[in-house]
N, C-alpha and C positions, 0 to 999 in steps of 0.2 A: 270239464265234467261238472254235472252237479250233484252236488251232495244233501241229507238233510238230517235231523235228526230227532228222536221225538226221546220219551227217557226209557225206554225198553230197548229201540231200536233204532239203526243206522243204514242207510239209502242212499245209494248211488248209481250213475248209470253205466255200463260198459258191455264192451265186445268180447271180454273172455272171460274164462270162469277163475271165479275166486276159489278162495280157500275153502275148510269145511264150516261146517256150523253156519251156513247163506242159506239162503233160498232165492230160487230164483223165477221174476215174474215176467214172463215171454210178452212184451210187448214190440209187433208187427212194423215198427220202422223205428226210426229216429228220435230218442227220448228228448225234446228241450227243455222239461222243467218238472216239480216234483217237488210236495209240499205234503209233510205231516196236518193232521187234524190237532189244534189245541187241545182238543177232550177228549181223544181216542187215541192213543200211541199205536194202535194198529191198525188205523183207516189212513192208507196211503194214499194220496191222488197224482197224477201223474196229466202230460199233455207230451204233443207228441206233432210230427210232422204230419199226419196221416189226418189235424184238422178234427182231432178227437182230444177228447178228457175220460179219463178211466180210473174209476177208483176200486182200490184193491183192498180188501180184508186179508193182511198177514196174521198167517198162524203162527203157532209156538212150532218148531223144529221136530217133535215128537208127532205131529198131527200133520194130514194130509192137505197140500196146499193148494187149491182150485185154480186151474187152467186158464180160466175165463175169470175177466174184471166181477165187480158183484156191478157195476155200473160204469156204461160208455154214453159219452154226452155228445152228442156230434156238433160244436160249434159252426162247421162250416164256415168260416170267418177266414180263413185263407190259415198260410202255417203258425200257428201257435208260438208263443215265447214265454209265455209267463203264467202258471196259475197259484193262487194263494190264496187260502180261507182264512174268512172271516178269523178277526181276533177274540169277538163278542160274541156270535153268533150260530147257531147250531144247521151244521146241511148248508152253508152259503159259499157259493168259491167265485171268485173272479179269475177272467180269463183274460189274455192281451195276446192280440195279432199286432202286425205290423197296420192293419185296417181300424183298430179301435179296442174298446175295452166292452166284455159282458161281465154280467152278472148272473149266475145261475143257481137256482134252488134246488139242489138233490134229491130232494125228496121228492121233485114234481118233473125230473128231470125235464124244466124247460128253461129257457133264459128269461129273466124277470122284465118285464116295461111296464110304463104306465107313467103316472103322472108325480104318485113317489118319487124323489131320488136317489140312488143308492149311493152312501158313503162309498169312497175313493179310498183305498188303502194307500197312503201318502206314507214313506219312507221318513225317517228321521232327518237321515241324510241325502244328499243327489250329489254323485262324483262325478265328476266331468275332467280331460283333460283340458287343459286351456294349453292357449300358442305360447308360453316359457316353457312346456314339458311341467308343471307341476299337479299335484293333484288338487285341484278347487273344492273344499267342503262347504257346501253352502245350507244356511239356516234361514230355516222359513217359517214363520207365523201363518197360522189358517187359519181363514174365516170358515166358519161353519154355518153359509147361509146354502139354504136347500137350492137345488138348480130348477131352473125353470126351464121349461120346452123348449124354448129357443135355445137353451144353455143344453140339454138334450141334443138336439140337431146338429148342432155346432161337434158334439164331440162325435158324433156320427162320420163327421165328413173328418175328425183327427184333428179336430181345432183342442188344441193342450189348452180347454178353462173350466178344466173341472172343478177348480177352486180358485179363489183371489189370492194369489202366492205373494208376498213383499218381505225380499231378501233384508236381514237383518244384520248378518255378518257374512265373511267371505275371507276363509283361512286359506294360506296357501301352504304347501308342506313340499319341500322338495324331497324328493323322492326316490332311492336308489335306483337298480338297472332298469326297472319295470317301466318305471316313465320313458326311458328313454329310448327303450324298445318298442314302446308302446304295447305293454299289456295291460290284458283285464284286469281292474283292481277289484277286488272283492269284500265291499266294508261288510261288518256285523255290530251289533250295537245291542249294548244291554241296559234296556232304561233302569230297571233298577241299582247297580250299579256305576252309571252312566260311563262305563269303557265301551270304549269304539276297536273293536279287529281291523285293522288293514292287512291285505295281501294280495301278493302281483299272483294271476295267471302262470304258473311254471318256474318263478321264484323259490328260493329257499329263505326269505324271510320273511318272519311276522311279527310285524310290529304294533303294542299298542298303546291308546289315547284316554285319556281323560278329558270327555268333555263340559264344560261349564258352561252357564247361559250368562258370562260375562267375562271380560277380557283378564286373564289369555284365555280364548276360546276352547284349545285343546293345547293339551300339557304332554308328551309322552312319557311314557309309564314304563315300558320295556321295548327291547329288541330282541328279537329271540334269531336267532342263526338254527336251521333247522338242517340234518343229513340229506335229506330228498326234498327234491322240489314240488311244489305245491299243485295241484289239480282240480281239487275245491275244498271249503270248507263249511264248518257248520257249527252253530251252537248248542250244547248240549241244556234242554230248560232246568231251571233252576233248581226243579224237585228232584232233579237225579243228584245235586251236587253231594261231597259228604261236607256238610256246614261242621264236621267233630273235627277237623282238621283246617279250619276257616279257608276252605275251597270258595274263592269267590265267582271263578269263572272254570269254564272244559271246553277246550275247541276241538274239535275234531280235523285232524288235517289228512286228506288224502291226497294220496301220490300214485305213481304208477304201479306198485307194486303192494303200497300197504297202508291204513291207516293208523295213526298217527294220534294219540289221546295227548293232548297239552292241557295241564293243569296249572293254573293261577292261584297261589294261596296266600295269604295275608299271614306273614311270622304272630300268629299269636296262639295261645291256648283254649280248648274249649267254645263254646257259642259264644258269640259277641251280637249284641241285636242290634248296633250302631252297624255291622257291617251287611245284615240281612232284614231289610225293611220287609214287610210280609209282601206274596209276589202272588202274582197270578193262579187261580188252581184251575181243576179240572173240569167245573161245573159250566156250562153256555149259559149266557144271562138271559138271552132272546131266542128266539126260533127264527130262522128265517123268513116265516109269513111275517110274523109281531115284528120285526124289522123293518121290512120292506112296510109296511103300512106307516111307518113313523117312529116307531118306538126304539129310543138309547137307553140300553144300561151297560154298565161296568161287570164286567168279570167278576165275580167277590174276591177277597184276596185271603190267601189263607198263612199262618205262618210256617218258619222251616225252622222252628225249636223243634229238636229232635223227638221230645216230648206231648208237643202238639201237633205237629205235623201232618195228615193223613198219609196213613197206610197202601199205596194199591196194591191189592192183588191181581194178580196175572191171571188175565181172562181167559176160562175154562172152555172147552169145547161149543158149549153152547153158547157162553157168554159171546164170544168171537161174533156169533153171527150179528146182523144189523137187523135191528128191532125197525128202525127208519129208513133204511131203504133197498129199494126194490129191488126184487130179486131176479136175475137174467135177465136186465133187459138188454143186453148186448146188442142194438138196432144197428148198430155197424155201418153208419155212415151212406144212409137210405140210397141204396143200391149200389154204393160207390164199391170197387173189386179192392179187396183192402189186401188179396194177395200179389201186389204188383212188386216188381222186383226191386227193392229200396232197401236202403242200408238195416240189414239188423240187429238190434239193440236187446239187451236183457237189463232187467233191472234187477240188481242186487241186495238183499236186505239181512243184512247182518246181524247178528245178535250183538250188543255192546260189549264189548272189553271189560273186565272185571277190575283188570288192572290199570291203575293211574299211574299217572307221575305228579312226583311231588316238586314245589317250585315256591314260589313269594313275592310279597308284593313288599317294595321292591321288585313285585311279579317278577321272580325268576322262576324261570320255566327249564323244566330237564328232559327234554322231551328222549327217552332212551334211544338207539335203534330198535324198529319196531319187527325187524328180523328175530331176537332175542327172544318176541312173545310169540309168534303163529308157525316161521319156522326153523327147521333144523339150523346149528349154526358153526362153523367151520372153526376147524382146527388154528386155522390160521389166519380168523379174525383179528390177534392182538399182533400180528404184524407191523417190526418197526423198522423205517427207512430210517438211515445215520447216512450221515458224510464221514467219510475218513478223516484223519490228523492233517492238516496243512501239509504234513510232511511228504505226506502223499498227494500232492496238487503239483498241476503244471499251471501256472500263473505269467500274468503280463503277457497273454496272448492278444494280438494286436492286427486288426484288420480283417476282422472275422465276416464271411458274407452271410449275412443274415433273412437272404430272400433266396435261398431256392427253392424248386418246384415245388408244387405241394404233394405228388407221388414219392417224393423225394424223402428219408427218413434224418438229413440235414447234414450228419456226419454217419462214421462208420468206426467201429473199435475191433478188434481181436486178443488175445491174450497177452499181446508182446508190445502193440501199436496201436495208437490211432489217426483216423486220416481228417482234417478238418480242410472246407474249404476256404478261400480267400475273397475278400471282394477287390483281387486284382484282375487288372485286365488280360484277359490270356486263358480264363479257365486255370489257375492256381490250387493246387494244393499242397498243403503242406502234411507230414507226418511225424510225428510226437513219440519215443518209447515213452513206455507206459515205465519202462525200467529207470529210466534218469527225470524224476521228476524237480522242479523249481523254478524257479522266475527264469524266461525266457529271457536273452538280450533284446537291449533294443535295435541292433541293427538288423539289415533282415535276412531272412533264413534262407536257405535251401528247399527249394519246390520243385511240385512234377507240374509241366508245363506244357497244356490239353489244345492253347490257341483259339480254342475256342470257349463258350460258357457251358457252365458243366451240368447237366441236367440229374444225372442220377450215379454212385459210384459202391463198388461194395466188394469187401474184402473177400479172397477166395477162401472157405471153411475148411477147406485142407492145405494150403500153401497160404501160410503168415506173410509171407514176401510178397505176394503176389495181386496187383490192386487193378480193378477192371470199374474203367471211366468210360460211363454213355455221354456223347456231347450233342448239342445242338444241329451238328451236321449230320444228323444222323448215321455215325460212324462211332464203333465202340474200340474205346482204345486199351491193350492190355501193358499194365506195367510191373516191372519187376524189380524191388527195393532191397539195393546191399543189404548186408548180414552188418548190425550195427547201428542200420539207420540211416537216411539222406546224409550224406554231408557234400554235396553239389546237387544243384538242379537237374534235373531229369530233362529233355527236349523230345527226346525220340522213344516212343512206347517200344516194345516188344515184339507188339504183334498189335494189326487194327483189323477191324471186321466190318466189314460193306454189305450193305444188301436192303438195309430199310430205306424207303426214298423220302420222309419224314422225320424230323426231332422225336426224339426216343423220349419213352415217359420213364419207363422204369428197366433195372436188370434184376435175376436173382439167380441163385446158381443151384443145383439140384442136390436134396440132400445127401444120396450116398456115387452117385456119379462125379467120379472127376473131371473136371473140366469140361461139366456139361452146362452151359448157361442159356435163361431164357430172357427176351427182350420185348417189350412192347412197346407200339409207335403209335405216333400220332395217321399211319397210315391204317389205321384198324386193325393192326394184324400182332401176332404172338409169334415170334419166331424162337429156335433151337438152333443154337450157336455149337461145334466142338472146338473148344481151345487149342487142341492138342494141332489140326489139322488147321483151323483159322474156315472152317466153311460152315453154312448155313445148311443142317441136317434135317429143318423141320420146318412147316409155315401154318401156324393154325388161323384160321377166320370164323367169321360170324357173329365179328361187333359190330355195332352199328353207332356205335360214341365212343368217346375218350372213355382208356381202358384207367380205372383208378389205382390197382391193385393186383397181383396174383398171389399165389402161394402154391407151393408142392403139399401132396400129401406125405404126411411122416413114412411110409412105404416108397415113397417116390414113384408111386403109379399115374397119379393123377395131378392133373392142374387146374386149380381154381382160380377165375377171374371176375372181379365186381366193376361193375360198365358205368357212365353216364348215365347210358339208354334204362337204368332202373332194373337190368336183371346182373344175377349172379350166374355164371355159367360153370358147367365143368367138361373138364375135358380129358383124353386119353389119345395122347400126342403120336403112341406108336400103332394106333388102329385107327384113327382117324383124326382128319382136319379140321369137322365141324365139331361145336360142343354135343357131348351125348345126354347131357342133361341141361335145364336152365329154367331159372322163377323169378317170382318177383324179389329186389332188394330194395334197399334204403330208397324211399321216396325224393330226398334231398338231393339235389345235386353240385353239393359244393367240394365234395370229397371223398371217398370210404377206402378202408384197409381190409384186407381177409386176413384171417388164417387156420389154420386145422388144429381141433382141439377133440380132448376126449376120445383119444386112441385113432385119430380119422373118423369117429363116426358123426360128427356134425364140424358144420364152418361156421365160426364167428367173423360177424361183417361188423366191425365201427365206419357211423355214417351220419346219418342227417335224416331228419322226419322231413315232414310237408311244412315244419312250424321254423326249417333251419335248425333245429336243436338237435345236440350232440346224441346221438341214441347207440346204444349195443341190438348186434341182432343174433339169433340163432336159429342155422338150416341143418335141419338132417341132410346130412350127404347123400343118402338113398333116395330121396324124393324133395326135391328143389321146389318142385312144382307148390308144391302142397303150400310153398312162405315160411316164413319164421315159427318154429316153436317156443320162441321166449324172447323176449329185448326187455331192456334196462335202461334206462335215463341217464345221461348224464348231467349236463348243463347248458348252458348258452357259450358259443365260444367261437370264433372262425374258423381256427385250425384242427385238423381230421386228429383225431383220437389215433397214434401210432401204437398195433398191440405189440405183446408180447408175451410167450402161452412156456412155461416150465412142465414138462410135460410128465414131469418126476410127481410133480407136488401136484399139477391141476391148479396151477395157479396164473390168473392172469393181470398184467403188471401195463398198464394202458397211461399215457400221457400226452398230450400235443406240445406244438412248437409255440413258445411263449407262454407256456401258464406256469402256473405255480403248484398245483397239485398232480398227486401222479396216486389213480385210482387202481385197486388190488382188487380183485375178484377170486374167490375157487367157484372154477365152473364144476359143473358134477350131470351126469347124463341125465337124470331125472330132474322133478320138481322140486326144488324153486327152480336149477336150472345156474342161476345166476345166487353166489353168497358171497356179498358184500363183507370186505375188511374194512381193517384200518387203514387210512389215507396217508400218504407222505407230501409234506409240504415243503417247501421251501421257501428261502426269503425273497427271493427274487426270479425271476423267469426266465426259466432257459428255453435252449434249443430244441433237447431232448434229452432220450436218454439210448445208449447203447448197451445190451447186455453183454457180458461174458463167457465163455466155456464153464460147463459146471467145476469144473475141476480148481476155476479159481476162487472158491468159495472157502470161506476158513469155516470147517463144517465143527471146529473144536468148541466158537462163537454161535452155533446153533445158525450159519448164514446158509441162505438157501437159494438167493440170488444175488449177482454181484451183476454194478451196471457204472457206466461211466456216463455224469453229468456232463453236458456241455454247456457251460457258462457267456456270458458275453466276454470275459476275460480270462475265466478258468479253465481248466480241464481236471474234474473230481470226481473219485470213485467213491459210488454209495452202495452202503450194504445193508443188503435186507434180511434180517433176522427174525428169529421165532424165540420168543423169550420163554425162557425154562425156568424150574426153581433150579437157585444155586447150587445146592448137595446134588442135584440131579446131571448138572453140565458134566461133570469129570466122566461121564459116560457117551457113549458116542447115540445120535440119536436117529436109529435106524427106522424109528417109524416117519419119520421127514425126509431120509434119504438113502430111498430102497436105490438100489443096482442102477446105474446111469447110463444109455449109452453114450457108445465114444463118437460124437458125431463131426467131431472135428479129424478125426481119419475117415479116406475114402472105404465104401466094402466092392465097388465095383468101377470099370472104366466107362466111358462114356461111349466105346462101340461095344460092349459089352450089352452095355442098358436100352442102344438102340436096336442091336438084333434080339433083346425080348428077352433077357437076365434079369432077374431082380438081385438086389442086395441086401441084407442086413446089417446093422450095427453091433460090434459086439460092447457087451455091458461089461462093469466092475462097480468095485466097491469104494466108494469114497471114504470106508474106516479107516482111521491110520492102525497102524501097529500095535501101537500100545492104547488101546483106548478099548472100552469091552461094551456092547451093544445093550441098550439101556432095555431091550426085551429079555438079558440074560443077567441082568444086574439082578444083584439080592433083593431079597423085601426087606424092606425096613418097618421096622415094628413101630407103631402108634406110639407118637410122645406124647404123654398126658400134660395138656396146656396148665392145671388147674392142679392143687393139691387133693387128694381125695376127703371127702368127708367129714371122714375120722377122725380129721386133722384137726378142723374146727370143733369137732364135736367133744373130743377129750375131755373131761374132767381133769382139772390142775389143781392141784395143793395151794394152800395159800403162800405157804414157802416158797415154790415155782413161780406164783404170780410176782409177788417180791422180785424176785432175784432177776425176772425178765424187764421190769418197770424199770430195776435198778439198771442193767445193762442197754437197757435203753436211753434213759439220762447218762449212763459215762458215754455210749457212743455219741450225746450230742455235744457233748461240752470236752471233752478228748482222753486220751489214758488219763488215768491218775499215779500212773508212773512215769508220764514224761516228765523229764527235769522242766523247769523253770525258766523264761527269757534270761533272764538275772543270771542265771546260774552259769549263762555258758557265754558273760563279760571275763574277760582278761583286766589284771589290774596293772601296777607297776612296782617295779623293784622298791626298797628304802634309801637305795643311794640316788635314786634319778630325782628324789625328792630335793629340792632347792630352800634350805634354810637360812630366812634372813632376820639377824638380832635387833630388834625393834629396840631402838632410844628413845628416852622422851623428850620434846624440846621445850623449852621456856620462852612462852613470847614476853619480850619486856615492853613495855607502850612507850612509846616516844615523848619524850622529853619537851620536842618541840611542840 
């Protein structure tokens, strides 16, 4: 996407509607580029597939905003990529096709020639990747000799010598994911401070540069780690900055979702005029004729002492209009049908954000979640994942198979048990109580033994015992696990079930029917399995690719499945075979998950865009057709996003195989749609995660999800909690956890469900006994943080002050009635005392 910014307002292009406080300017196909006026903050111009240039007068938000461009240029140059006005120059914009470069005067709406040459808007910088994957910054010296005809023709026919270029220096910078993916890097560069922006195309970092015109060429300055990944950015000019807080730099970062204010500020106080050299103002030095004839002048520079500064005021109704140019001439591409059916685009123009973040240079940048500022935000944003005690760990698990399917959810857990597979030969599993947790021997265990490899396996939600394995022979096997746990290997299932003539992608079993299971093959088809009888009750079709995913509706009416082939289908297995509804899904096809959220009344699909990147989707279940009402971003990653939806709380708890983070969302029916939490990370990458029955939630811990990590060597239960104040916990917190159904019992059997019964769950209460519901808890009265007033304000006696001074010096030097060190020596008896009678002796001197 591209973005811009000018110091009133911010501009970007997109296919949905924003927030409030926008406006929005209908341009008739595919926006590629979009540039502010240096002297106008509300003279937009924009360029576009359709081989037009259209400039826009944005109003103020209070004022009515005209339909129609105030000016359409028709380059006719083939599709447009680039326009950008003049720096100097008043009504000048250049244009760039993939055919060449014009130059055109607004005010005469024609494209300028002649024997003049028009300056070249030459970048600071030129990024290029080069063959290591790094990003090449290359510095160039320009000659400023004027072009001659032949240097005219030449650029005509796309010969790149519009100036004498002789590289100077040539920094390499290696580069995180972006390089290596190969994304758009996106530099920005502010000569007056001489920092350089870099940032990848759909990255979450920005990092920046100090550059110098001698070695080290460029120094970096910061790293900034950003919540949402990037989609364009822009700089904010220097006259919007606040210089009272030494703001030396504002990026604007947008995402899919929201923009994003990054503030740069130097740890100091007050104006500093070493760090704001006087910068650009609003005044054009030239006219585009006095240009185009010969004539260079400079911008004048004005300062950004708060003091001297200029003022602008916000242009009045009238003021708005263009004194310089014409008014309708909307020529629309001389006779060209500009309603043809092409992609369409709205341009977006935001009013700026009022609020900053603050940051240092040292440039540390804070950039908030920008949810916080536009809108509503959930209850259970400060959502926090823990591991449990060690002591709760099954550990020194050994031989773990770390490649199945990608329909596959890796392992599988239930309240009592969980089942991991092996990468032994045979289709192995093994099964772990959750109740005897510790280092595992190293000899080896007791498995249930499939024979073959095991594609997909999943516990039955109302028989803990009872484990159903799809294998490659397209035959599903059902097994039944002693009371206690394996203690011998399993050979012989139960029960097997025949009938796909295909490897099986996935099973799952219906939520209030027992032993009613559904299965999908690599033969296109959905089929309805009853356990009870071991026969195939039902065959659905109407895919036409590998099925990625199903899911039951929470009523157990319907079935949702997301396809290869790019749709999401639903279906109603006891009136019919084909799906009764179907629309577009995830464009990617490397993966996607469903599942039924928000009472059944819409399906979330995690999948893949056209870009491979991780994306959330949302379909109303009543009209598929219509597409997604909402998606969310995730990141870059191979493995499908496996969800998981709490349907108590409206919380969705999403991770893949191999990462390290495990992203929280509360979906909610209306806009936003999608409210981002807090993230849970881990130190190293696991398998996944498997949730639990609500009921094994310590709801005394304010826990609201309980899931089992699967480690390359562990098996660990993590709890996800909602942090309370403390005086608050002793009460049970019934606005997190209303009535639950019981869905780990059946409400109906499986010939029940197929002659045309519904079911329901019945609910209870997860309060324990003693614990009193934080909606019937008392009030507690205000404690005053602060002494009142008064306190300070008393008149004291001078007596009082005395006697306070004084107790203040004995409290620092100690009682003046403690005894003495001295005092609490022990001495000795008079008889221990040893008396010896001193003689005196006579030396005589020797004679000799």
């Amino acid at each position: 996407k591209h973005m811009k910014s000018s110091c009133s307002l911010v501009a970007f292009n997109t296919d949905q509607a924003v927030c409030p406080n926008s406006l929005s300017l209908p341009v008739p196909d595919l926006v590629t580029d979009l540039d502010f006026s240096p002297f106008d903050d509300y003279l937009l111009a924009t360029c576009s597939a359709d081989e037009t240039v259209k400039l826009w007068r944005v109003c103020d938000l209070d004022q009515d905003q005209p339909s129609n461009a105030e000016v359409t240029l028709s380059a006719a140059d083939g599709r447009l990529e680039i326009v950008l006005f003049h720096p100097a120059a008043s009504g000048l914009l250049a244009v760039a096709s993939a055919r060449g470069v014009q130059v055109w005067d607004v005010t005469r709406d024609t494209a300028l020639t002649g024997k003049h040459t028009p300056s070249v808007f030459i970048p600071i910088t030129i990024t290029a990747l080069n063959t290591r994957s790094c990003l090449q910054l290359l510095y160039f010296k320009c000659s400023l000799k004027p072009y001659s005809d032949e240097c005219i023709r030449k650029c005509k026919q796309n010969v790149c010598s519009v100036r004498n270029m002789c590289p100077t220096a040539s920094v390499a910078l290696s580069l995180f994911a972006s390089v290596f993916i190969r994304r758009t890097l996106m530099p920005l560069f502010d000569p007056d401070s001489g920092l350089l922006i870099v940032s990848g195309n759909g990255e979450s970092v920005i990092d920046c540069f100090e550059v110098n015109s001698s070695e080290p060429f460029l120094s970096q300055v910061s790293h900034c780690l950003t919540d949402v990944s990037t989609r364009g950015v822009a700089l904010v000019p220097k006259l919007a900055l606040d210089v009272s807080c030494c703001e030396v730099l504002r990026l604007m970062q947008l995402s899919d979702n929201f923009i994003v204010p990054i503030s740069y500020q130097v740890p100091r106080k007050d104006f500093h005029a070493d760090l704001y050299p006087d910068t650009v103002g609003h005044t054009p030095a030239v006219t585009a004729e006095d240009w185009w004839k010969g004539e260079n002048k400079q911008v004048e520079r004005v300062s950004l002492h708060p003091s001297k500064r200029p003022k602008p005021a916000a242009p009045s109704a009238q003021e708005t209009k263009p004194k310089d140019l014409p008014r309708d001439k909307s020529k629309e591409v001389c006779g060209r049908n500009t309603r043809r059916n092409v992609y369409f685009t709205e341009m977006m123009v935001l009013q700026c954000l009022s609020v900053f973040f603050s940051g240092g240079l040292n440039l540390q940048q804070s950039p908030q979640h920008p949810q916080q500022q536009c809108c509503p935000s959930s209850k259970f944003r400060h959502i926090q994942g823990a591991v449990l005690h060690r002591d709760t760990h099954i550990t020194n698990l050994r031989g773990l198979h770390l490649t199945t399917p990608g329909e596959c959810d890796g392992f599988c857990a239930n309240g009592q048990r969980v089942a991991v597979p092996l990468a032994i030969a045979g289709g192995q599993i093994a099964v772990f109580e959750l109740s005897q947790p510790g280092k595992l021997p190293d000899t080896a265990l007791p498995t249930i033994q499939n024979s073959v490899n095991v594609a997909d396996f999943c516990w039955d939600p109302f028989d803990t015992h009872k484990l159903v394995v799809a294998g490659d022979d397209a035959k599903i096997r059902v097994w039944q696990i002693p009371k206690g746990g394996l203690t011998e290997t399993l050979t012989e299932p139960e029960r097997v079930l025949r009938g796909h003539t295909e490897k099986i992608y996935s099973i799952k079993f219906h939520p209030h029917a027992s032993g009613l299971l559904a299965s999908s093959s690599y033969d296109l088809t959905v089929r309805l399995w009853n356990l009870e009888t071991g026969e195939e009750v039902k065959r659905l079709s109407g895919h036409q690719d590998q099925i990625f995913g199903m899911a039951w509706s929470p009523d157990g009416k319907l079935l949702a499945t997301v396809c290869k082939d790019g749709k999401v289908r639903l279906y109603d297995p006891r009136k019919s075979t084909l799906p009764i509804q179907e629309g577009p899904g995830p464009e990617g096809q490397r993966g996607a998950r469903v599942v039924w959220v928000c009472d059944g009344k819409y399906l979330l699909v995690s999948g893949f865009d056209s870009r491979s990147e991780r994306q959330l989707y949302l379909f109303s279940a009543e009209s598929l057709a219509s597409g997604s009402v909402a998606s969310a971003p995730a990141d870059v990653s191979p493995s499908t996003l496996i969800p998981f939806y709490d349907p108590d709380t409206s919380v969705l708890i999403l991770t893949g195989k191999g990462d390290t983070r495990v992203y929280i969302y509360e979906i909610v029916p209306e806009a936003p749609y999608f409210m981002e939490c807090s993230s849970f990370h881990s130190s190293e990458p696991h398998k996944g995660l498997c949730f639990l029955p609500k009921a094994e939630c310590d709801v005394r811990d304010v826990e609201v999800a309980r899931a089992i990590r699967l480690g390359k060597t562990t098996i660990e239960p993590v709890a996800f909690r909602v942090p309370r104040v403390k005086v608050r916990k002793e009460f049970f917190q019934d606005d997190v956890f209303p009535e639950t159904a019981v869905w780990w019992e059946a409400s109906l059997t499986a010939a029940a469900w197929l002659s045309g019964s519904n079911g329901q769950h019945r609910k209870i209460s997860l309060r324990p006994n003693d614990m009193t519901p934080v909606s019937e808890a008392p009030k507690e009265a205000p404690v005053r943080k602060y002494l009142p007033s008064s306190v300070y304000l008393e008149e004291k006696t001078d007596e009082q002050k005395k006697e306070e001074l004084l107790s203040a010096m004995v409290a620092k030097l100690g009682n003046r009635e403690d005894p003495l060190p001295q005092e609490s020596y022990e001495g000795v008896d008079e008889d221990e005392w040893v008396s010896k009678e001193l003689t005196p002796q006579t030396h005589t001197p020797d004679d000799s």
